[in-house]
VMD Tcl script that builds the backbone (N, CA, C; Angstrom):
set m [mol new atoms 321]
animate dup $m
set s [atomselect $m all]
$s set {name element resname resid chain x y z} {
  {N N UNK 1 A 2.523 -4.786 17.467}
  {CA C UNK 1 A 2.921 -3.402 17.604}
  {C C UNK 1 A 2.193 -2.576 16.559}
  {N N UNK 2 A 1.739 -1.229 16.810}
  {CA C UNK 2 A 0.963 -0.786 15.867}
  {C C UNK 2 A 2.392 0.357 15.034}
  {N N UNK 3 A 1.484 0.063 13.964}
  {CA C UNK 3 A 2.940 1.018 13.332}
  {C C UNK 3 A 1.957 2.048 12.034}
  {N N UNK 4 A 2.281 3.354 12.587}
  {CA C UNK 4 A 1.872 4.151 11.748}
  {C C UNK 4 A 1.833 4.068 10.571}
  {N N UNK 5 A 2.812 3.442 9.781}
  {CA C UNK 5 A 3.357 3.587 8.448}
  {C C UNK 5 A 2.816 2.200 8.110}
  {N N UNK 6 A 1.895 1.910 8.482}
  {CA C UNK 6 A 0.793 1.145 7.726}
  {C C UNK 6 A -0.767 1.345 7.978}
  {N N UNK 7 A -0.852 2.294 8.099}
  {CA C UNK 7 A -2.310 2.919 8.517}
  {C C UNK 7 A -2.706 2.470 7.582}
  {N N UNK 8 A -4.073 2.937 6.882}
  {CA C UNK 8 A -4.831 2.720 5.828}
  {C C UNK 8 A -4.260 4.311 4.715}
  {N N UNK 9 A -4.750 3.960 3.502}
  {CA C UNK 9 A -4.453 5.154 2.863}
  {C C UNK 9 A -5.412 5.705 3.289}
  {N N UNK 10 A -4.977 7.340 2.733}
  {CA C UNK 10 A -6.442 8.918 3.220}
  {C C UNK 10 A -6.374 8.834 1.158}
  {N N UNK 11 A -7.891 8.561 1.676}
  {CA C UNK 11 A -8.667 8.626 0.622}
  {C C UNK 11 A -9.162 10.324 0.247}
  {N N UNK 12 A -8.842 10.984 0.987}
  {CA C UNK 12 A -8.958 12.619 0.745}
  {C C UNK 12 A -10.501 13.284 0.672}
  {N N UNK 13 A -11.217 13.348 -0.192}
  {CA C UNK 13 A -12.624 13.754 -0.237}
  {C C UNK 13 A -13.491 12.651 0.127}
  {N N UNK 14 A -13.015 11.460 -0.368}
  {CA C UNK 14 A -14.078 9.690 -0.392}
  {C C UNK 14 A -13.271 9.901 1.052}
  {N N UNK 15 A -13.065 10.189 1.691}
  {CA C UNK 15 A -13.340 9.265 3.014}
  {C C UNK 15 A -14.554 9.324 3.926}
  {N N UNK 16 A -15.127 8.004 4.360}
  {CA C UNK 16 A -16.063 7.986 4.906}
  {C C UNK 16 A -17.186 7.990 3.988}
  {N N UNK 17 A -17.100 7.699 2.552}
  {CA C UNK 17 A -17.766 7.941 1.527}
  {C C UNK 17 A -18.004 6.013 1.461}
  {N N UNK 18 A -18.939 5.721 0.291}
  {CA C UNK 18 A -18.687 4.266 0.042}
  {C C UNK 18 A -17.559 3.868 -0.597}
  {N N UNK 19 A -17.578 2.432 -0.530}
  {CA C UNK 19 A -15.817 2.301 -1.426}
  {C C UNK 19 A -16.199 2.401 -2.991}
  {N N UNK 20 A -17.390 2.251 -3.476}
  {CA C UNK 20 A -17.363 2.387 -4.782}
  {C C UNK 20 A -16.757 3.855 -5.452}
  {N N UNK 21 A -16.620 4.846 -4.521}
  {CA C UNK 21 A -15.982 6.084 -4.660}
  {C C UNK 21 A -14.200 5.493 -5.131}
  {N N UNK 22 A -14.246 4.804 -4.399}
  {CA C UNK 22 A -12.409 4.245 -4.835}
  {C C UNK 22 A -12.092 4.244 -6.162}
  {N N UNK 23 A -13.255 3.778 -7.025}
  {CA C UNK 23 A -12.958 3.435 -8.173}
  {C C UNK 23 A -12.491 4.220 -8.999}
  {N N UNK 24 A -12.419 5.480 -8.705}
  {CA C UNK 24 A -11.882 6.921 -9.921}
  {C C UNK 24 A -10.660 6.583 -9.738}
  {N N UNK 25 A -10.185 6.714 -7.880}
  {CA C UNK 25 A -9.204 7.043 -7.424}
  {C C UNK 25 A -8.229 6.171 -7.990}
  {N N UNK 26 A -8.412 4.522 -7.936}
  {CA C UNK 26 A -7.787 3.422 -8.635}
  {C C UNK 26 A -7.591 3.257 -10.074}
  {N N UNK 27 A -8.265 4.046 -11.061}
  {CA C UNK 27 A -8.510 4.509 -12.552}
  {C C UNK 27 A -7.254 5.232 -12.268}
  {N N UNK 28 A -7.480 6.681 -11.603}
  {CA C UNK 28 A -6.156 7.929 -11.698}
  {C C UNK 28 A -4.798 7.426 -11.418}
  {N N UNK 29 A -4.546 6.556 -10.148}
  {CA C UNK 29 A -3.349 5.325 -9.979}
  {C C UNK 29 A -3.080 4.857 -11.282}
  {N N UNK 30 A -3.718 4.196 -11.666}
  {CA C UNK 30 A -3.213 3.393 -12.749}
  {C C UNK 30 A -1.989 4.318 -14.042}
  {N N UNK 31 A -2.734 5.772 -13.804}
  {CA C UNK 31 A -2.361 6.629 -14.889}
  {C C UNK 31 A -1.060 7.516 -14.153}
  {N N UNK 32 A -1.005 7.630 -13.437}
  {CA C UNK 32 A -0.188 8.451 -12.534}
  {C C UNK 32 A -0.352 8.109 -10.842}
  {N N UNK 33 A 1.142 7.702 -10.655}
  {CA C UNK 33 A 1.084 7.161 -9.087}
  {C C UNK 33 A 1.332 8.169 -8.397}
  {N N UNK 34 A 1.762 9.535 -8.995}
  {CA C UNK 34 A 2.157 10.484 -8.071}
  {C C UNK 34 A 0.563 11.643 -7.869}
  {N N UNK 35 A -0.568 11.001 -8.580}
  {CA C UNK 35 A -1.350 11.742 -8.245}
  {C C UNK 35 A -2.082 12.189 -6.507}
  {N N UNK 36 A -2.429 13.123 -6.420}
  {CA C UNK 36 A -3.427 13.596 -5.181}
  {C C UNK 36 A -4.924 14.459 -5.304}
  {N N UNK 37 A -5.582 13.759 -6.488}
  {CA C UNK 37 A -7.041 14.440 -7.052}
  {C C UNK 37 A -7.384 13.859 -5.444}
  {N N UNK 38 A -8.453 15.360 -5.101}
  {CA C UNK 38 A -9.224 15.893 -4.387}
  {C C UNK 38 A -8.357 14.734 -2.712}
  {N N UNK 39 A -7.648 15.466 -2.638}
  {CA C UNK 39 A -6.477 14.853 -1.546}
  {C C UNK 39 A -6.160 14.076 -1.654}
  {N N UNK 40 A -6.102 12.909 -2.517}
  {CA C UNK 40 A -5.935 11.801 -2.057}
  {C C UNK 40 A -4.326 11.306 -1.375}
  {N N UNK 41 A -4.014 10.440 -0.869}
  {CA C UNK 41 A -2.450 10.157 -0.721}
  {C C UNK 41 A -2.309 9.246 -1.742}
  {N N UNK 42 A -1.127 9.967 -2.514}
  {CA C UNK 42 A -0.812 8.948 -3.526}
  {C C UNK 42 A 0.248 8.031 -2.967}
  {N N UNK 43 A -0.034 7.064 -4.419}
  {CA C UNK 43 A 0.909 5.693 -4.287}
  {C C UNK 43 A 2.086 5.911 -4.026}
  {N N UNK 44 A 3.003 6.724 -4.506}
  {CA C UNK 44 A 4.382 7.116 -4.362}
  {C C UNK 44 A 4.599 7.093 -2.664}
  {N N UNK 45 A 3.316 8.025 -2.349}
  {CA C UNK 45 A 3.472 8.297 -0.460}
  {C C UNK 45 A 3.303 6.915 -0.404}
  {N N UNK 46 A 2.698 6.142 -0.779}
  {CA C UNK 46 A 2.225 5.026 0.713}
  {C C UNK 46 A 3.531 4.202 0.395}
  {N N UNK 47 A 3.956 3.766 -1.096}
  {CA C UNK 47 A 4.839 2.908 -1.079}
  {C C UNK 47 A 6.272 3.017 -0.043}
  {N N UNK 48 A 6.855 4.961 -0.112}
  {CA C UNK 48 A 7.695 5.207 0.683}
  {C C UNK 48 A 7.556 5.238 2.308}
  {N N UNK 49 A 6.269 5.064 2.744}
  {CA C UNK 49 A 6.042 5.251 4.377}
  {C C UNK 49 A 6.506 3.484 4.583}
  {N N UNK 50 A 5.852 2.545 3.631}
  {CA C UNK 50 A 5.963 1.149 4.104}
  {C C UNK 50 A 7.643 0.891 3.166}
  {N N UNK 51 A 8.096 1.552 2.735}
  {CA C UNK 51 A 9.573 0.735 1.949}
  {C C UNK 51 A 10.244 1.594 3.977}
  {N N UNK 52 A 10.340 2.729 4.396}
  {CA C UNK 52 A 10.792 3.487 5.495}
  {C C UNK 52 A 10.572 2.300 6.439}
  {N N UNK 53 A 9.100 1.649 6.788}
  {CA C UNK 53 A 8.763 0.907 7.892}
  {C C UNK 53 A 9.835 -0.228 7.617}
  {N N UNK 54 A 9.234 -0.771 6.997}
  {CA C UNK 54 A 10.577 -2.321 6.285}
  {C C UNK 54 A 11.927 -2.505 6.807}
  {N N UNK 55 A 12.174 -0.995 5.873}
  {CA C UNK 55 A 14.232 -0.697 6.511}
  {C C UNK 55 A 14.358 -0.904 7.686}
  {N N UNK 56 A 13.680 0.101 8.558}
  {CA C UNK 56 A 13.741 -0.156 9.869}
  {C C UNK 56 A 13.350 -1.447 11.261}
  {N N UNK 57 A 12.205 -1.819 9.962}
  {CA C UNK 57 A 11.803 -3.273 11.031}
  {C C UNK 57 A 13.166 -4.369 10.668}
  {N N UNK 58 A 13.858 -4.300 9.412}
  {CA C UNK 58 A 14.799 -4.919 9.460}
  {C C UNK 58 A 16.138 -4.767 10.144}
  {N N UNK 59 A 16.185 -3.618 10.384}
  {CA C UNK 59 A 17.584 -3.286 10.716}
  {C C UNK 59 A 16.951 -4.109 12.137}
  {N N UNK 60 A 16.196 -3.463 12.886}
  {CA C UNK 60 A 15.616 -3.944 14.365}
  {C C UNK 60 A 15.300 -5.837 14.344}
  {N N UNK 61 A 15.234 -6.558 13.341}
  {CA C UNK 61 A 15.018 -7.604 13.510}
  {C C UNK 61 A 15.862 -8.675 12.051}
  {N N UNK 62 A 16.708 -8.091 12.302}
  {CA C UNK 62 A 17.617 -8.512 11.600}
  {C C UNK 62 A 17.957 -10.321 11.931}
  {N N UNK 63 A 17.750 -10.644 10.280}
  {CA C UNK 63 A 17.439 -12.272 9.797}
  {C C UNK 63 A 16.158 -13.154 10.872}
  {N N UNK 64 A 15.000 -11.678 10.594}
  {CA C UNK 64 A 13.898 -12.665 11.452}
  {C C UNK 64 A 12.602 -12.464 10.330}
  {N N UNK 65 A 11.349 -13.098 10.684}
  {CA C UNK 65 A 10.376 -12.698 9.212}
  {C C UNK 65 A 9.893 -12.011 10.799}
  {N N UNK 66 A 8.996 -11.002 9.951}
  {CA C UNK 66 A 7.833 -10.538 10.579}
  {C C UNK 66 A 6.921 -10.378 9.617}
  {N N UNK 67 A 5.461 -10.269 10.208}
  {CA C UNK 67 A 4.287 -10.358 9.792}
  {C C UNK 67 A 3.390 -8.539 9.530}
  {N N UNK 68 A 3.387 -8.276 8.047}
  {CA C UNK 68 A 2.798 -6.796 8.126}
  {C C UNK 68 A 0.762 -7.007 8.121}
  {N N UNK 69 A 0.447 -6.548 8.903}
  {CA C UNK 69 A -1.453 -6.697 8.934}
  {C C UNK 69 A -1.841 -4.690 8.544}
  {N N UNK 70 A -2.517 -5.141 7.490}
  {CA C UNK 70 A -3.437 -3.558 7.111}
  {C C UNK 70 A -4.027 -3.785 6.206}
  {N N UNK 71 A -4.628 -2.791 5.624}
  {CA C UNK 71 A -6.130 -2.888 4.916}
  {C C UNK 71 A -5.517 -2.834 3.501}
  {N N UNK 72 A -6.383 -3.321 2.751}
  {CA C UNK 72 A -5.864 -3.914 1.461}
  {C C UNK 72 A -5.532 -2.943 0.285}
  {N N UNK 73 A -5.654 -1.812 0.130}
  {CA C UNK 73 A -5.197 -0.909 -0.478}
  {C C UNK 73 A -3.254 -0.611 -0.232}
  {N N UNK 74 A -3.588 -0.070 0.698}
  {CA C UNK 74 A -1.946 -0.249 1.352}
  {C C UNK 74 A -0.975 -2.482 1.094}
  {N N UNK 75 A -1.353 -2.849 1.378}
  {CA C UNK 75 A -1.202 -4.367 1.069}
  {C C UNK 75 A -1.143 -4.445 -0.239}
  {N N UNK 76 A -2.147 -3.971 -1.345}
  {CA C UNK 76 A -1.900 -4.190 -2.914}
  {C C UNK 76 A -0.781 -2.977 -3.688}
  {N N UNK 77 A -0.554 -1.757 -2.520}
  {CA C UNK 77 A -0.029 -0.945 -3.108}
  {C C UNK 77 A 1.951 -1.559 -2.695}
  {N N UNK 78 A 1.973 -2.249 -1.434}
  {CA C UNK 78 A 3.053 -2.602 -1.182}
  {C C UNK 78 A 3.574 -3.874 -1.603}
  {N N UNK 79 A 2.820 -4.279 -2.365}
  {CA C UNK 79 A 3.113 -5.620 -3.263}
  {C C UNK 79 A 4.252 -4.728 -4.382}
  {N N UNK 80 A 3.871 -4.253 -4.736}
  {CA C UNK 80 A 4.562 -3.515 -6.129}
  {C C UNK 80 A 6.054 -2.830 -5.368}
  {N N UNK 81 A 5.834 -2.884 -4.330}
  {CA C UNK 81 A 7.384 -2.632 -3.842}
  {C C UNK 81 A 8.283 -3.393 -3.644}
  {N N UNK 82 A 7.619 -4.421 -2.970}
  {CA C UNK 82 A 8.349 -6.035 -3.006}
  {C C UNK 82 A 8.440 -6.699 -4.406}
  {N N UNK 83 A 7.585 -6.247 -4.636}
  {CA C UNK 83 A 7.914 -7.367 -6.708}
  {C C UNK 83 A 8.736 -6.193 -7.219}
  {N N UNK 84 A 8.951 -5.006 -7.093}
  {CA C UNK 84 A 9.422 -3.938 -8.093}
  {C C UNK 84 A 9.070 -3.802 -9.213}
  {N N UNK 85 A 7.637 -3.595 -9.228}
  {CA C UNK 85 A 7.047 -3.098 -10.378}
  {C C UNK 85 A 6.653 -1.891 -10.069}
  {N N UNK 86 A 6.458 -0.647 -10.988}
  {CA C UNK 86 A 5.550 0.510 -11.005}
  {C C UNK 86 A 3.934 0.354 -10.116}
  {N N UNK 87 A 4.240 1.527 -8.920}
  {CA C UNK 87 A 2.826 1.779 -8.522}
  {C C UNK 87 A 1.715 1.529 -9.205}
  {N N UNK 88 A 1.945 2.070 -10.163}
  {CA C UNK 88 A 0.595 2.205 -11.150}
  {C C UNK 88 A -0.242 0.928 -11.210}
  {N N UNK 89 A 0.745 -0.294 -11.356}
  {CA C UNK 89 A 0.096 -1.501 -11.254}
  {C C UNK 89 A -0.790 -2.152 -10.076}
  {N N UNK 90 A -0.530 -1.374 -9.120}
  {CA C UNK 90 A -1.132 -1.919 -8.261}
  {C C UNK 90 A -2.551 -2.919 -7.918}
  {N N UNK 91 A -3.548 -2.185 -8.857}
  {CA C UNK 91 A -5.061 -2.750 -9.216}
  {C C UNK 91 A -4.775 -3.988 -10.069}
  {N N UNK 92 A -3.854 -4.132 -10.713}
  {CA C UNK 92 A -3.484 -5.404 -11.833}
  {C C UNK 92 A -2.982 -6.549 -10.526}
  {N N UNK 93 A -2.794 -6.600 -9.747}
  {CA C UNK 93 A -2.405 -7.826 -8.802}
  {C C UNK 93 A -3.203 -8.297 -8.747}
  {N N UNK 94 A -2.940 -10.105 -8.030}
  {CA C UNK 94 A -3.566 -10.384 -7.122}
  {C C UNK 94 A -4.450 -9.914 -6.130}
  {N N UNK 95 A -5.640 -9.853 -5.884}
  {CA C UNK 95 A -6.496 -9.323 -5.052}
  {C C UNK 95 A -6.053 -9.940 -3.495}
  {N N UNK 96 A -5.853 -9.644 -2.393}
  {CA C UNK 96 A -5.535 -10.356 -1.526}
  {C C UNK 96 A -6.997 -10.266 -0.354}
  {N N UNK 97 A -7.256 -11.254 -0.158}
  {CA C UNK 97 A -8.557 -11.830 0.289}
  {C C UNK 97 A -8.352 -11.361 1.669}
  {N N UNK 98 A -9.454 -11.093 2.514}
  {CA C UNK 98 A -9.104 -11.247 3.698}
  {C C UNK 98 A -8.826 -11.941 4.606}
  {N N UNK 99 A -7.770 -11.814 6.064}
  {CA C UNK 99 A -6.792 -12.604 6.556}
  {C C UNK 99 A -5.989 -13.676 5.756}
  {N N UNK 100 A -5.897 -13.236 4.521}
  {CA C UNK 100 A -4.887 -13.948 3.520}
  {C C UNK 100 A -3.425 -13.674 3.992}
  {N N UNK 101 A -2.680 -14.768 4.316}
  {CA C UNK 101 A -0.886 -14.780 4.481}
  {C C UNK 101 A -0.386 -14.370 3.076}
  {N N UNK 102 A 0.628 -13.671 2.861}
  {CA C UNK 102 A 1.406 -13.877 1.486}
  {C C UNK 102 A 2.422 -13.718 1.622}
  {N N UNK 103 A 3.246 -14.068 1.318}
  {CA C UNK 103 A 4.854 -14.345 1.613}
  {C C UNK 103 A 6.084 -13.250 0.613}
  {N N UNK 104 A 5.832 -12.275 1.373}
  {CA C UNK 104 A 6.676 -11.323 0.229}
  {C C UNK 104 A 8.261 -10.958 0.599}
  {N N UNK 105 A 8.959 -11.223 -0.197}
  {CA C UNK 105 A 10.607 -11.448 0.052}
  {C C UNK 105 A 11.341 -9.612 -0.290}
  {N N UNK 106 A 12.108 -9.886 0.199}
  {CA C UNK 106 A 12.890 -8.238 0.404}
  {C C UNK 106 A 12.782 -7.633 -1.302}
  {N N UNK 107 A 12.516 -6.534 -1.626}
  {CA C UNK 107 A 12.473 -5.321 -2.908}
  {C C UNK 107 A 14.134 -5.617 -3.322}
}
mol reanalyze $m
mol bondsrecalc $m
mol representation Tube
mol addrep $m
């Protein structure tokens, strides 16, 4: 099922830019999760669109696992929701490889 609330983040000005452009954006995260230099969607947004998706895939599939697939920004930013650590950390994780499983248990 495709589910909005795991799109990719909007990178705001870098989109469609190379990813080495990311790298400010992931610097400014680190310092402030509620930032939006030159549009970006901040961490605060993405963490609350995927903590919103969650609630609801649970209420709807209540005591079942399901499987979340999206691009790894969103994936490293929703780690920190499930571990409950500060956005900011996000770049300090685990890197998650591609088509990597990871097993993340309820926030």
């Amino acid at each position: 099922t495709l589910e909005p609330g795991l799109r990719e983040r909007f990178f705001g000005r870098y989109e469609g830019l190379s990813d080495s452009s990311y790298h400010e954006v992931w610097r400014l995260d680190s310092v402030d999760q509620r930032h939006q230099v030159q549009g970006v969607e901040s961490v605060v947004s993405v963490r609350e669109r995927v903590r919103e998706l969650v609630t609801n895939l649970e209420k709807s599939y209540r005591d079942q696992q399901f499987l979340l697939v999206a691009h790894g920004d969103v994936l490293q930013i929703s780690q920190t929701l499930f571990q409950n650590i500060p956005g900011e950390r996000h770049r300090q994780l685990h890197h998650l490889e591609v088509a990597e499983i990871r097993r993340l248990n309820h926030w």
